[in-house]
C-alpha positions as CSV (number, residue, x, y, z in Angstrom):
1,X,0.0,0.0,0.0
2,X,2.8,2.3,1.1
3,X,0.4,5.1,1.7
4,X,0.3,7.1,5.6
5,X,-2.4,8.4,7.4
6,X,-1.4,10.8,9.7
7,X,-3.5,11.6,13.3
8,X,-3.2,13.1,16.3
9,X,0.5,11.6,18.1
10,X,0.9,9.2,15.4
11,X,1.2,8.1,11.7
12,X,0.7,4.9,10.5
13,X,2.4,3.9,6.6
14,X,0.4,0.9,5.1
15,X,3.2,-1.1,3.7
16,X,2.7,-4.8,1.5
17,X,3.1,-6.8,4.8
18,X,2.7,-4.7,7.8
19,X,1.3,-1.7,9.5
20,X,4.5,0.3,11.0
21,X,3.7,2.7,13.3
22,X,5.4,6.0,14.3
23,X,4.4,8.2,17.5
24,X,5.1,11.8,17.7
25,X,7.6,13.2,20.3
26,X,6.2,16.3,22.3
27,X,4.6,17.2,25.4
28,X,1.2,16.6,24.5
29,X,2.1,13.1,23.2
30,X,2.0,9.8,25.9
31,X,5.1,9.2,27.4
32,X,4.7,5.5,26.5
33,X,4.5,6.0,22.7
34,X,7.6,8.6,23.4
35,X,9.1,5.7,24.8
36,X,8.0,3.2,22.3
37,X,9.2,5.3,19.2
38,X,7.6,3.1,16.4
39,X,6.2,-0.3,15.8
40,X,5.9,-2.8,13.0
41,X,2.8,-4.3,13.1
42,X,2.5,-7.4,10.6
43,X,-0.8,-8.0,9.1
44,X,-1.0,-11.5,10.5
45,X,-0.8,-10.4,13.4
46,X,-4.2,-8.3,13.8
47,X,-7.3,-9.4,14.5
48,X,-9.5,-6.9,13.3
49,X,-10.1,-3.4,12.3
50,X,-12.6,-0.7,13.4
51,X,-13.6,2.6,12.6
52,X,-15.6,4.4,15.6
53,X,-16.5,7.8,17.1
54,X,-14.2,9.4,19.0
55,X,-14.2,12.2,21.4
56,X,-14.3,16.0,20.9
57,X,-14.5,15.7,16.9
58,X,-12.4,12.6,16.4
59,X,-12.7,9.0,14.8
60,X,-10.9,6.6,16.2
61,X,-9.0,4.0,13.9
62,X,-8.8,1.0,15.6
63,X,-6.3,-2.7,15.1
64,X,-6.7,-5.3,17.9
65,X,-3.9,-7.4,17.4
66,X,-4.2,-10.7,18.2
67,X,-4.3,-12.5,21.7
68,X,-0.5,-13.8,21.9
69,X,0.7,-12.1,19.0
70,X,2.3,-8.9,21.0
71,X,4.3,-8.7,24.0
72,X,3.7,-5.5,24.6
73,X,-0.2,-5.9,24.9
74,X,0.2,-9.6,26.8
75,X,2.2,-8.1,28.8
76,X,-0.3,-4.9,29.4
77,X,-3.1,-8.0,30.3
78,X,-5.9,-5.5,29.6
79,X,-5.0,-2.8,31.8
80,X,-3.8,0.0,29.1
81,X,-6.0,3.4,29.2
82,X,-7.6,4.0,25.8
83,X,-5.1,7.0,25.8
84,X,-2.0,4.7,25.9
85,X,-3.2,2.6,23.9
86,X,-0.8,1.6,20.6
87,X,-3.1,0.6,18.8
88,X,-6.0,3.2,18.6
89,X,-5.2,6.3,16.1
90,X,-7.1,9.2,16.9
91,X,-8.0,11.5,13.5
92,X,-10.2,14.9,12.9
93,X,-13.5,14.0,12.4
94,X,-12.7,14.9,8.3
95,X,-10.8,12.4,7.9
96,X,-13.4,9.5,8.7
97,X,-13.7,9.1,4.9
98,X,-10.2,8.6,4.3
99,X,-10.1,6.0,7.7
100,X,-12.9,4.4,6.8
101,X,-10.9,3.4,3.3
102,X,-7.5,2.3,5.0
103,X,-10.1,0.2,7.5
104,X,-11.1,-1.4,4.4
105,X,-7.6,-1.9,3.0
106,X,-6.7,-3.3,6.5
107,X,-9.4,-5.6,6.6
108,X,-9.2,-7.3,3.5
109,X,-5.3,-8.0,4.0
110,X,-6.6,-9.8,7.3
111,X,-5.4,-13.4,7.5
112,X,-7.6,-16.6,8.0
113,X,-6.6,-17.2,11.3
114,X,-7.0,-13.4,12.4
115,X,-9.9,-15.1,15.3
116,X,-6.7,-17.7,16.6
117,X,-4.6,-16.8,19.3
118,X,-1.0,-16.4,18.0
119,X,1.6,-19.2,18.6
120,X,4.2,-17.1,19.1
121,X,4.7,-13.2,18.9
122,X,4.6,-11.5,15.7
123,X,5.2,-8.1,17.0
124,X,9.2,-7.4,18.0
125,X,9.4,-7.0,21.7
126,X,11.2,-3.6,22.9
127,X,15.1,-3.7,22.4
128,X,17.2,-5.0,25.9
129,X,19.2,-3.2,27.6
130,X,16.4,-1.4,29.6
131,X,15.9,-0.3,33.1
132,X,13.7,1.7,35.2
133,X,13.4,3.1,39.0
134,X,10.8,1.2,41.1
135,X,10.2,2.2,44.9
136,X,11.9,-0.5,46.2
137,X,15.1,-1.0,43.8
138,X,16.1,-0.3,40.4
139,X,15.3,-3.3,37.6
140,X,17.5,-4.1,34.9
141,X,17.8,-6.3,31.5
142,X,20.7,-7.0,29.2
143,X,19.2,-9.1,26.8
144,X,20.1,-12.7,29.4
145,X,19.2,-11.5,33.1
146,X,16.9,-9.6,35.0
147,X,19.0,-8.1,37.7
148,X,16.7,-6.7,40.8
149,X,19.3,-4.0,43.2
150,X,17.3,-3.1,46.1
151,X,17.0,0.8,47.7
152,X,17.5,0.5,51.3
153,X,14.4,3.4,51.8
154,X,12.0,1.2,49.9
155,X,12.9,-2.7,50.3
156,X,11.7,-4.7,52.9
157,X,13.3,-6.3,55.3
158,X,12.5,-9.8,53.7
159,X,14.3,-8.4,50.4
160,X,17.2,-7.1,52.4
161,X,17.7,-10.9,54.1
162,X,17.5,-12.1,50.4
163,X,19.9,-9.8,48.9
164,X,20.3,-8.0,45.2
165,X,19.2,-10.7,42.4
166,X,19.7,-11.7,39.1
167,X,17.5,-14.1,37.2
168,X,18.6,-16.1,34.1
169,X,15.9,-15.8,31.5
170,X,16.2,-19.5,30.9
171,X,15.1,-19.9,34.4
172,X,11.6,-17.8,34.2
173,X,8.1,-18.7,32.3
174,X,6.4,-15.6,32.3
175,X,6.1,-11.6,33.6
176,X,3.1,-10.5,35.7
177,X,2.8,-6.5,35.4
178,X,0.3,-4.5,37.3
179,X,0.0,-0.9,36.3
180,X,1.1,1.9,38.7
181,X,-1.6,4.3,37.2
182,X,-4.3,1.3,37.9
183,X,-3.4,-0.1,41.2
184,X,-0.5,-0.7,43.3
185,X,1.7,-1.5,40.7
186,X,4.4,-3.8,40.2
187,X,6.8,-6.5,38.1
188,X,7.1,-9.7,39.4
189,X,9.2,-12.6,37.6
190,X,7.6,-16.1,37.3
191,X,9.8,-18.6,38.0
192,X,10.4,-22.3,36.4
193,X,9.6,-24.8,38.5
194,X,12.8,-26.6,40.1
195,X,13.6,-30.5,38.4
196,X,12.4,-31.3,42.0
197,X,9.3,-30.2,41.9
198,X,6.7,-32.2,40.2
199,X,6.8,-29.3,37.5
200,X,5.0,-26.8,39.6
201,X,5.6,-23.0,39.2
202,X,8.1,-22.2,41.9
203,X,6.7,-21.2,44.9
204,X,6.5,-17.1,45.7
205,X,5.5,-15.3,48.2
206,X,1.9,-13.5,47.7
207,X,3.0,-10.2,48.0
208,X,5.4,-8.3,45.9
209,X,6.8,-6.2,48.4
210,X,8.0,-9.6,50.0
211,X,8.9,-11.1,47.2
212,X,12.7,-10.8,46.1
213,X,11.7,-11.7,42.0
214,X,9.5,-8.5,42.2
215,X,9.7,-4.5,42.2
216,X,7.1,-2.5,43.3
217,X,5.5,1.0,42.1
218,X,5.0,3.7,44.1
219,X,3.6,7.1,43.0
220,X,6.8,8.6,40.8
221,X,8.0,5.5,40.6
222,X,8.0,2.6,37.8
223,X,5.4,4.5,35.2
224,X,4.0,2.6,32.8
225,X,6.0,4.1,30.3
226,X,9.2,2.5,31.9
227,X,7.9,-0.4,33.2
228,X,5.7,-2.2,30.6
229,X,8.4,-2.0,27.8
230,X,10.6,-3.5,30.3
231,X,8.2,-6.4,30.9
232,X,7.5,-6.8,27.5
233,X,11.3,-7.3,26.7
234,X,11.7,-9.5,29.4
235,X,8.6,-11.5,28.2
236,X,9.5,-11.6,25.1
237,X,12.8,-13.1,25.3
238,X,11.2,-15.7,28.1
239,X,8.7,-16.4,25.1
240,X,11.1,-16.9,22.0
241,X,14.3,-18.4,24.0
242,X,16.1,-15.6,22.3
243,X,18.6,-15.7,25.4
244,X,21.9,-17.3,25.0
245,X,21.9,-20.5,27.2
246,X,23.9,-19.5,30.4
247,X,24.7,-21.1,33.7
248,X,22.9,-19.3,36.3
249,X,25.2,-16.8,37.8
250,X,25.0,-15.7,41.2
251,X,24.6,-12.0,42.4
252,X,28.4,-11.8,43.7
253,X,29.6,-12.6,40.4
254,X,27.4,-9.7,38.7
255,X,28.8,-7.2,41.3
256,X,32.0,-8.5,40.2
257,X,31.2,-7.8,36.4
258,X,29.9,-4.3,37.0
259,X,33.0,-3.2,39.2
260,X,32.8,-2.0,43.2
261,X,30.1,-0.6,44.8
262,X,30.6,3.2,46.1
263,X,32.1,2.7,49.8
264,X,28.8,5.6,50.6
265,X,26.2,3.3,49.0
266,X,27.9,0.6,51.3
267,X,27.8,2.6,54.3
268,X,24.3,3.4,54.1
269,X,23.2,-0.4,53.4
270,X,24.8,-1.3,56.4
271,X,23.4,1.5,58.4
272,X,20.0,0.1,57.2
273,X,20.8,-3.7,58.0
274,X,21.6,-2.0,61.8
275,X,18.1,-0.7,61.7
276,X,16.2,-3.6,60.9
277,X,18.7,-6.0,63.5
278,X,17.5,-3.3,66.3
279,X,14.1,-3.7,65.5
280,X,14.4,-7.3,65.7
281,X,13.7,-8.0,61.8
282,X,17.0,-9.4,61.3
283,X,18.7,-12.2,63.3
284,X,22.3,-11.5,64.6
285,X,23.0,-14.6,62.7
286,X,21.9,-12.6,59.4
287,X,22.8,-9.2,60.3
288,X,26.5,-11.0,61.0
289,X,26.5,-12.6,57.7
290,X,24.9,-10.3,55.5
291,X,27.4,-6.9,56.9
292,X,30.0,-9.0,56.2
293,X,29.1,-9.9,52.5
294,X,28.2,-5.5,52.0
295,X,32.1,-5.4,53.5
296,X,33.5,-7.9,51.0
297,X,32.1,-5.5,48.3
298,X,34.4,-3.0,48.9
């Protein structure tokens, strides 16, 4: 087709095999299509196409890609704004007889199994290395491991016993996400069940601020914008087995690979630790072992 319809924060070019669409940088545009940037969208992988009223003078051009076919949107689960959504172009009212053509266009280029859940995502996942601020540590994701590095004002003390993580991808089955501008947000990493264990998820705990394979939101922290492309990524390379096949490396030898910590960040950790033994959270037996393993960092 090669034609684009341009609307308001983004344009979409009609190309022989694909939809790709590009979202407009400014202040007025959603900080998640900022982040995005653009989007190839393969005609297999949509589900249908809709034209309907939109808000203030507008029509709304509509693809619903299909369930399995996006890791962006699986990883969403439902709980995108109409606002944030990728997938929705919003046009002047004018333009509905122009919309209403590409709808057509879009339609008929619809495959046979448009209705059938995708077995495997058509849609690139966001590009690794990402990270993002949560309230209770920063998350990261080269491409092979989700490394979790907890903020001794947010983590709990049952994250603290625990320690930093890092999580081979090879090792996890899924992403939850729950959006900060929804509820109580937060990432939390599904584990592989161990050999030993009759093939059952890994046990977690039911909170995520107890839980060390998960970050929580708080207000200012982990937007959607910074969080769901990271769980997308991390989905989608749990999803494809795109990872190169690692040994599971332990935390110490990540410190390691990312040089010393700063002998203040230290300081303050073990400052922390000393709270939470005084309070009788930690056991002398922990706060012993853990100060000493914050010392051997330096």
């Amino acid at each position: 087709m090669g034609d684009v319809l341009a609307g308001i924060h983004a344009t979409w070019e009609f190309e022989s095999d694909s939809v790709l669409i590009r979202f407009e940088r400014g202040i007025r545009t959603p900080k998640l299509f900022q982040a995005i940037g653009e989007r190839r969208v393969p005609h297999e992988a949509l589900a249908s196409v809709t034209l309907t009223p939109g808000k203030r003078g507008t029509v709304v051009l509509h693809a619903t890609p299909r369930p399995g076919a996006d890791p962006l949107m699986e990883a969403a689960a439902g709980q995108l704004r109409d606002g944030s959504d990728p997938y929705r172009l919003v046009l002047p009212a004018e333009r509905e007889t122009l919309a209403e053509y590409y709808a057509d266009e879009l339609r008929a280029l619809l495959v046979p199994e448009a209705k059938v859940p995708a077995e495997k995502f058509l849609v690139p996942a966001p590009e690794a290395p990402l990270h993002f601020k949560a309230y209770d540590g920063k998350a990261s994701f080269d491409g092979s491991h989700v490394s979790f590095r907890w903020f001794w004002t947010g983590a709990s003390s049952a994250k603290w016993k625990a320690g930093d993580q890092s999580f081979p991808v090879q090792d996890l089955h899924g992403v939850e996400w729950r959006s900060p501008d929804i509820f109580d947000g937060y990432l939390r990493l599904l584990r592989r069940a161990d050999t030993g264990n009759g093939g059952v998820s890994a046990p977690q705990p039911a909170q995520a601020d107890q839980d060390p394979a998960a970050v929580v939101f708080g207000l200012g922290y982990g937007p959607v914008h910074e969080s769901l492309p990271f769980a997308a990524a991390v989905l989608g390379a749990v999803r494809s087995g795109s990872a190169a096949p690692v040994d599971a490396v332990p935390v110490e030898a990540v410190r390691v690979a990312h040089g010393r910590r700063d002998p203040a960040d230290i300081a303050e950790r073990i400052r922390h630790l000393g709270d939470l033994h005084q309070a009788g959270l930690v056991t002398d037996e922990e706060f012993s072992a853990k100060k000493a393993e914050l010392l051997a960092e330096l």
